[in-house]
N, C-alpha and C positions, 0 to 999 in steps of 0.2 A: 059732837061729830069730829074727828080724827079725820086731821090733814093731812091728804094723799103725801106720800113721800117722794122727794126727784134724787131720783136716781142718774148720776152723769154717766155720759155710754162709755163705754172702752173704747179709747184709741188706742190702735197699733204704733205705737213710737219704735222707729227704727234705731238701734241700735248704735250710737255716733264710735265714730273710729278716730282714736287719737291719734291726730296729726304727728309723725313719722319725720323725726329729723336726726341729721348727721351727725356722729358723735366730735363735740367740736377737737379740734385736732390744735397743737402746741407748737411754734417752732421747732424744739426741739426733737422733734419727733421724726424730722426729716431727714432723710442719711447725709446731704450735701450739710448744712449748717453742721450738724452732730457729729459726721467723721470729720468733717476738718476743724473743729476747736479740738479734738482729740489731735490732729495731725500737728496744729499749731504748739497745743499745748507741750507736746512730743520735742519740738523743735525749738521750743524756749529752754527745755534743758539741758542742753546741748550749748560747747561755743557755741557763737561768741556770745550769749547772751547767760547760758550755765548755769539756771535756775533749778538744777538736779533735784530740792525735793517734788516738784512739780512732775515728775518721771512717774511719781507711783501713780497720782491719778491721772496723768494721761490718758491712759487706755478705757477710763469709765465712759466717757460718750460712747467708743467702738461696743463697749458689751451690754450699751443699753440697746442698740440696735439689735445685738445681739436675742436681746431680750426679747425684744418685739414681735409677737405672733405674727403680722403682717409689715414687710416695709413698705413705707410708704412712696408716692412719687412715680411719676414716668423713669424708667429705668435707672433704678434706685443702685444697684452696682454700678454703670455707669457715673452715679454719684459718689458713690464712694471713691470709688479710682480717681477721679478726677481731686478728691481731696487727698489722697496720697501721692500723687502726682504734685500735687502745691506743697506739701510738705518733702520731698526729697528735691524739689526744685533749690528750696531756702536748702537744705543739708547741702546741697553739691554745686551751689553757684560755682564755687572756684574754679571747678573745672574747665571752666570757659575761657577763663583770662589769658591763659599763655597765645593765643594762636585762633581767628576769628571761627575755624574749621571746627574747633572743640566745642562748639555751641553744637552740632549737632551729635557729639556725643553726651553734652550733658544732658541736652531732651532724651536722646533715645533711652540713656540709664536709667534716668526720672520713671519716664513712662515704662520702663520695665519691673524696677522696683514696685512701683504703684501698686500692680497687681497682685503683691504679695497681701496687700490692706486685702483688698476683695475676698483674695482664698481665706484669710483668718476669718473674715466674718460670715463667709459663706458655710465653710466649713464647719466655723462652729455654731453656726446655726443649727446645721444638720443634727449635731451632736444635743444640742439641746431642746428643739423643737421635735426631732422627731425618735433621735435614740434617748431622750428623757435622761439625757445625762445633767449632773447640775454643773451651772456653770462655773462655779471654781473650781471644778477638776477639768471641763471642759477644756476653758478658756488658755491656761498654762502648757495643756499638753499641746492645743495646737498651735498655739505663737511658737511654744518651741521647736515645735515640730519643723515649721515653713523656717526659721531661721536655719535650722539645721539647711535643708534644701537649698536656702537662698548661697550659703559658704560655700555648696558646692557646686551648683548648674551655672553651666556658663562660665567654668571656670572660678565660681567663687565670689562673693562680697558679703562679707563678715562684718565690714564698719559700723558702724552707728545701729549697733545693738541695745536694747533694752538695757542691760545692763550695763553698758560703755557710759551711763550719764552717772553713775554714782562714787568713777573715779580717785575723788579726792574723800573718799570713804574706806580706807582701807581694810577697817573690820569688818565691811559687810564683801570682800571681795575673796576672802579666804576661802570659800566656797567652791569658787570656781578650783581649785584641782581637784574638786572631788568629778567633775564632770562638766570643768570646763566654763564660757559665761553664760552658758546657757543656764546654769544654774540657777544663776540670781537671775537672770530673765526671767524661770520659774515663776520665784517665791514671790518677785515684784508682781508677777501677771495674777499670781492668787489673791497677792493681798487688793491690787484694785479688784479683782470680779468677788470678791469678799463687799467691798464697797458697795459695787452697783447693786449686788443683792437686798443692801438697805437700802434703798432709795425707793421710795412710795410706787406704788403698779400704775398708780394711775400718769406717771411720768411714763408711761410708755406701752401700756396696753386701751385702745380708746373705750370709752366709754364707764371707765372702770372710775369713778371720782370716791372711791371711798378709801383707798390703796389699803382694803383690808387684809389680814392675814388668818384670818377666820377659818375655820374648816381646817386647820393645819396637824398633823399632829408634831407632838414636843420634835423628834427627829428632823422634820422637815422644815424647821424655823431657822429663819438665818443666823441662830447664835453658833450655829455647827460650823459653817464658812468662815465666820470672824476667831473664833477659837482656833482654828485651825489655822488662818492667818497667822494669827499672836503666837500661837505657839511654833510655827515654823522661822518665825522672823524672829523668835530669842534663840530658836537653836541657831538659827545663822550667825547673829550675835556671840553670841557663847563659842561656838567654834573658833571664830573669827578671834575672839580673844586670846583662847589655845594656841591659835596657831601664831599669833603676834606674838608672844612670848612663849615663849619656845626655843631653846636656844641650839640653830645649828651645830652636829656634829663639828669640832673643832679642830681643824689643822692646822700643821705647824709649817706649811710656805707660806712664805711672805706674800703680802700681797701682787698681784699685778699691775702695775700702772700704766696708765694710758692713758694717751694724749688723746681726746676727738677735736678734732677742727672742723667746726662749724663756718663754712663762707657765706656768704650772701649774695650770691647770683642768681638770679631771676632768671627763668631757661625765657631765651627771646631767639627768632626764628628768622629774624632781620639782618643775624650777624652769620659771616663767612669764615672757614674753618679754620685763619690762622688768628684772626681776630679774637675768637671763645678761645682758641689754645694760648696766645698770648693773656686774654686776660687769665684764664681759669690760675697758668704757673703763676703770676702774678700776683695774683689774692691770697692763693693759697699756699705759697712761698712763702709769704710775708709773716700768715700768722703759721707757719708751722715753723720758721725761725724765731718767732717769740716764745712759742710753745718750749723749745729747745734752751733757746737761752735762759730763760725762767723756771726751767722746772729742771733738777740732776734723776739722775736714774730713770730717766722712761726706759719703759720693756717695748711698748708700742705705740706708733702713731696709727690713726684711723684718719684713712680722707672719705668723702662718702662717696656713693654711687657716679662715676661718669665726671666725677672733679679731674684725673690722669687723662684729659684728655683725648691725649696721643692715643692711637689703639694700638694693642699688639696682637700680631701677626705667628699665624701657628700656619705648618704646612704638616699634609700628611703623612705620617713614619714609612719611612723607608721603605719596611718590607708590605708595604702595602701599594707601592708603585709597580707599574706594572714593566717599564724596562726603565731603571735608571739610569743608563749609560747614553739613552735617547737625548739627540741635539738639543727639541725642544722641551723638556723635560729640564736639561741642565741650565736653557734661557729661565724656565719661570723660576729654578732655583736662584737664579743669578737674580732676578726681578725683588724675590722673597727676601732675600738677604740685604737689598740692598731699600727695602720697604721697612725694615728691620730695624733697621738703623735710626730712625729719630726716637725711636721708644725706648732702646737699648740704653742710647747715650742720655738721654732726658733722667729714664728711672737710676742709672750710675750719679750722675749730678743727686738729686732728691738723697738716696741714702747719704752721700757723701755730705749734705749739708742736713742730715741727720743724725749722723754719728760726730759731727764736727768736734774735736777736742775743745772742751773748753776752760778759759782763764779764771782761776779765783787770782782777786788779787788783795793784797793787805799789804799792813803800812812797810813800805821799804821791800816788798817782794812779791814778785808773781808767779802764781804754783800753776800747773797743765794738772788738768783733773783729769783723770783715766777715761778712757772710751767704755762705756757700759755695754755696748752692742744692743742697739734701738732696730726693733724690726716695724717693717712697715706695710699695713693692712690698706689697700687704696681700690677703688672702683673705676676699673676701665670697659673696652671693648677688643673683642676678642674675634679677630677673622680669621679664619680657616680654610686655607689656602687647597684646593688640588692639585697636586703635583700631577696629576692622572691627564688631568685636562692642558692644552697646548696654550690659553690662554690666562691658565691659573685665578679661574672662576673661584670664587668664593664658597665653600660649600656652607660654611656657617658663620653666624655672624651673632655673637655671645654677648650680652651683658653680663659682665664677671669681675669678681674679685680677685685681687692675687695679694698673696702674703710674700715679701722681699724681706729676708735676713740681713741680715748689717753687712754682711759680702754684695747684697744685690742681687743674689740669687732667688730664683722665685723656687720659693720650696711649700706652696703650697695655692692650691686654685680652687675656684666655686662659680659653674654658670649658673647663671638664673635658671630655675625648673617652673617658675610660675611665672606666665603671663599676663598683663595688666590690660583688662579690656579697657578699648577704645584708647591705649596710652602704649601695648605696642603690638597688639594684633584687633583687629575687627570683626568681630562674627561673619560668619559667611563671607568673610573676604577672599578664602582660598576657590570659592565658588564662582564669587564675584569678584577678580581682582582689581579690578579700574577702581575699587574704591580708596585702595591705599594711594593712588595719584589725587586723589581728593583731602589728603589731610598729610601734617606737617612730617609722618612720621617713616615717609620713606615703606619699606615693604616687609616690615616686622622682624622681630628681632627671633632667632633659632631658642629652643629650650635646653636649659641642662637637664642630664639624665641620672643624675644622682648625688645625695649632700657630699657634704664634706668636712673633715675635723682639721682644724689647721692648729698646729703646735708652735707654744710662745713661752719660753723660760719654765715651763714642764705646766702650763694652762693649756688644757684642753678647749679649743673654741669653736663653734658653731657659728659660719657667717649664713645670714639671707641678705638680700638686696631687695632695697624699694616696700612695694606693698604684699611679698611674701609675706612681714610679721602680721597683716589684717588675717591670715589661716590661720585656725590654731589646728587645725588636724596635720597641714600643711609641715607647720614648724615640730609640731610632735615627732612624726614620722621623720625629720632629718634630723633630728635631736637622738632618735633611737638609732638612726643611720647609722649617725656619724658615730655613735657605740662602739656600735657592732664595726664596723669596718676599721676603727682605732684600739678596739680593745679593750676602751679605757673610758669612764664618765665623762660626758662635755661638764667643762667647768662654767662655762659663760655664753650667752649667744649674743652674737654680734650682730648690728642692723647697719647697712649704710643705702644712703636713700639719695636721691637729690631731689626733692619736694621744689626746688623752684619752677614748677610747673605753675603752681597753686598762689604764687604772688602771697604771701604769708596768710593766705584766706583761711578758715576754720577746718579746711580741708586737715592742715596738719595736726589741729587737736584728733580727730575724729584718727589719722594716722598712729598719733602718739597715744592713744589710750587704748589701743590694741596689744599694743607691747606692755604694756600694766598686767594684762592679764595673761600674756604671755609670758612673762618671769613667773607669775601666780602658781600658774598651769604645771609648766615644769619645772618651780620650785629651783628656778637657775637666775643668778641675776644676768639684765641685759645691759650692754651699751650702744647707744645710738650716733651714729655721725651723720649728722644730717645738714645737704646743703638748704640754705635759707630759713633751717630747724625744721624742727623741735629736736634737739640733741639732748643726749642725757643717757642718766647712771641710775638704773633702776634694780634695787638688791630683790630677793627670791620671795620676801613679802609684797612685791609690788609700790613698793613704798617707795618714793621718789627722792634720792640722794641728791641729785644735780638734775637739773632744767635749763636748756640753754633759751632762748628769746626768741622770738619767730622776726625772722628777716633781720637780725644783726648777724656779723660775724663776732663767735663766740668761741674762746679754748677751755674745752672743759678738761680738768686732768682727774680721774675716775682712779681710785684705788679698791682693784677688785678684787672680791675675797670671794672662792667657792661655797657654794650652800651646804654643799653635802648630804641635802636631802632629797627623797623622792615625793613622789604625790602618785594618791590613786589614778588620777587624768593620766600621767605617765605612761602606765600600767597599763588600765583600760578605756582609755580614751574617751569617744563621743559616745558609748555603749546605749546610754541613759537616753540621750538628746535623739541618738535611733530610735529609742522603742517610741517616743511623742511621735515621730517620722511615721515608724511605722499606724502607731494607730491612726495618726493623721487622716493620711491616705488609704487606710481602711473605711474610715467615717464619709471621707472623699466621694470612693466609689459605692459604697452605700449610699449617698445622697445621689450620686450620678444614676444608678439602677433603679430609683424611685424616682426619678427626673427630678425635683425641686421639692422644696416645702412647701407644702399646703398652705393656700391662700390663709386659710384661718386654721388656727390650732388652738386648743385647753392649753391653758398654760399650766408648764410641766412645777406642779408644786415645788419644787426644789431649787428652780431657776432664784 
């Protein structure tokens, strides 16, 4: 007999659901920690601390965010700003120290800078997340796109460029006259988003732990980004070589000489107007009578920016008054002349203990060595008197240089055309004036209205003042000026500055590596007189002849020889550094017409 069989019944088993958890997320992953080791990193290359190879990878935190289909965080821009806001905080401490008032220009600068971090990563987010551009053509075009912007709105801030940390690298600077430093900002910004594109997906896309590159084809593999790096960073190289040797067209004038005196006076807001004129003749008496006695044949002395004190005093020409034979009219004249008078007699002293005949002497006789005729380059202010008006108002009030010939004669002048925010105009101040009563600098200083070439023993020269040399489209365009209005090639461009705002803070490197690429640019060498430094004789390589010290007083004597060459920057200037601009801000409002990135995106194979 066959035993019944047991059959077990069917149960229905519901189908279990795998518990559903969050993909774990990284430090790193956050824009706050991730753009500011990027900020930080930024700002260790730079004085005072000048860690410059650290420059190239700076910017790989910013383009892993970059990277990132989603940022993470409660308002994750917000985060970012706030790390670039720490980072131009440490760049521009200096700012603050002259004067307690200045603190509220170095926040406001801080916090406006900042915002340039946000537009690059936003921007080029846009461009990679959603126009599928890969990011090392991205990346390049729009940093330099925003820097181009950043030199010019609001009047301008060029400093502490990408490129400005590889300074005491001369090969890799030659670049810039083909289009400037935006160039090597370029090639730097490729070669890091070359980088971030190796680094594992799973560093910054979640849930992704295999950081495969599967599915790819050959094209789309990061060996295309990194080749492309390599090969643009030997052409930069290689150029860079060419152009270091390379031997300027050669002339047969002797060189120029020149004296720069470097003082060391701290600008302080304590002292009363005879007290800074006493000390300023004083200091800089001293060493420009060393400068004299120690050195035969200077063609010129340089004092820098606002060292002359005394101001001088212009009144309106003649045929531009309206009845000259008017009582009051002939008082302000009488007022003007007699206002005249300390500048007149002060600047006749100066040449006169500049041209001073001087004694050789040897055994048993003393010989008079001839007067060479020493002309003198020095930074004053410049009031501009109305004769128009009964109480001979002011109508402008110049920061300017004047060139005096060994007579005393000024036979040649330059106002300031660029003004220095928060140092001597204020945004919206003309709308809000009550704010110039709020800070040390009185009610801003007028613009000049065009360069000027000042002639010295047949040297054509080009002066700017202060932080004009931070332009470089700025100094371009009076470099071609002064051309065109002389006839003739500038030989040299001249700086004088008075940096004792800055208490010898890193302020003045970030000053003086502008003028590096400024010689570069247009392949002209520069000299700088700068109070409390950084003084110096920089030839048309950008190659640093003479360095004076920050905050000694320093006499550099500079024997300047003309380059004689051009550069394509010259020629065509920021062309290049516009078309990043322009696509930029095409990518820009493309991202603005689709409002934002998509919470989630495929990530764009190429990134």
């Amino acid at each position: 007999m066959k035993a019944p069989s047991l059959k077990q019944p069917k149960v229905a088993v519901a189908p279990t659901r795998r518990a559903e958890t969050k993909p774990a997320t990284s430090w790193w992953q956050w824009p706050l920690p991730v753009a500011t080791l990027g900020a930080l990193l930024l700002w260790t290359s730079f004085p005072p601390l000048d860690l410059w190879p650290l420059a190239w990878l700076a910017p790989v935190p910013w383009l892993i965010l970059i990277r990132q289909p989603k940022l993470l965080g409660p308002k994750p821009y917000l985060q970012i700003w706030f790390a670039g806001f720490v980072h131009w905080l440490l760049m521009l401490q200096g700012i603050r120290l002259a004067h307690p008032a200045l603190y509220g220009g170095w926040l406001a600068l801080s916090a406006y800078l900042a915002v340039y971090l946000v537009l690059f990563i936003s921007i080029a987010r846009v461009a990679v997340q959603q126009l599928r551009w890969p990011l090392f053509l991205a990346a390049p075009i729009v940093f330099v796109g925003l820097e181009l912007f950043r030199g010019h709105l609001i009047s301008g801030f060029s400093c502490g460029l990408l490129a400005h940390t590889q300074t005491e690298l001369p090969v890799l600077l030659q670049i810039a006259d083909l289009g400037g430093a935006y160039t090597l900002s370029f090639v730097m910004m490729l070669c890091a988003a070359a980088i971030a594109q190796l680094l594992p997906k799973r560093w910054f896309v979640l849930g992704d732990e295999t950081g495969s590159q599967s599915n790819r084809s050959f094209l789309q593999l990061p060996v295309w980004p990194v080749v492309t790096a390599l090969a643009l960073l030997m052409a930069t190289v290689g150029y860079g070589y060419y152009r270091l040797q390379e031997r300027p067209p050669a002339g047969n004038r002797p060189p120029l000489k020149v004296a720069l005196i470097q003082g060391s006076l701290d600008t302080r807001f304590d002292q009363d107007f005879h007290e800074r004129v006493n000390q300023n003749f004083t200091h800089y008496g001293k060493l420009t009578s060393e400068a004299v006695a120690d050195n035969t044949g200077l063609d010129l002395v340089v004092w820098p920016e606002s060292a002359f004190a005394i101001p001088e005093y212009q009144a309106v020409a003649a045929s531009s008054v309206i009845n000259a034979n008017d009582p009051q009219v002939a008082a302000v004249r009488e007022r003007f002349a007699e206002a005249e008078k300390p500048f007149q007699g002060t600047l006749s002293d100066a040449i006169k203990a500049i041209n001073k005949p001087k004694e050789k002497r040897t055994v048993g006789e003393t010989a008079i060595l001839p007067v060479t005729g020493t002309s003198f380059l020095f930074g004053t202010t410049t009031l501009v008197i109305d004769l128009n008006k009964p109480d001979g108002a002011i109508a402008h009030n110049y920061n300017a240089a004047l060139l005096a010939g060994p007579t005393g004669q000024i036979s040649g002048r330059y106002y300031k055309m660029h003004a220095v925010m928060f140092g001597e105009f204020i945004p919206v101040a003309d709308l809000l004036p009550f704010l110039y009563g709020l800070t040390p600098m009185g009610a801003g200083m007028s613009t000049g209205k065009q360069p000027a070439a000042l002639s010295v023993k047949g040297y054509n020269l080009s002066p700017n003042i202060c932080f004009e040399s931070t332009v470089p489209h700025l100094i371009r365009e009076q470099v071609l000026g002064a051309e065109r209005t002389s006839q003739r090639p500038i030989d040299a461009i001249v700086n004088v500055t008075n940096d004792g705002w800055f208490w010898g803070s890193s302020i003045l490197d970030l000053h003086f590596r502008c003028s590096v690429f400024r010689a570069i640019e247009n392949r002209k060498p520069v000299v700088i007189a700068a109070n409390t430094g950084i003084s110096a004789h920089i030839d048309g390589n950008g190659r640093v002849l003479q360095r004076g010290p920050k905050r000694e007083p320093k006499i550099l004597v500079a024997d300047v020889i003309a380059d004689g060459r051009t550069s394509p920057y010259h020629l065509w200037g920021d062309s290049a550094a516009w078309l990043c601009a322009a696509l930029t801000w095409a990518v820009a409002f493309y991202g603005v017409w689709h409002r934002k990135v998509p919470a989630t995106s495929a990530e764009n194979p190429s990134r």
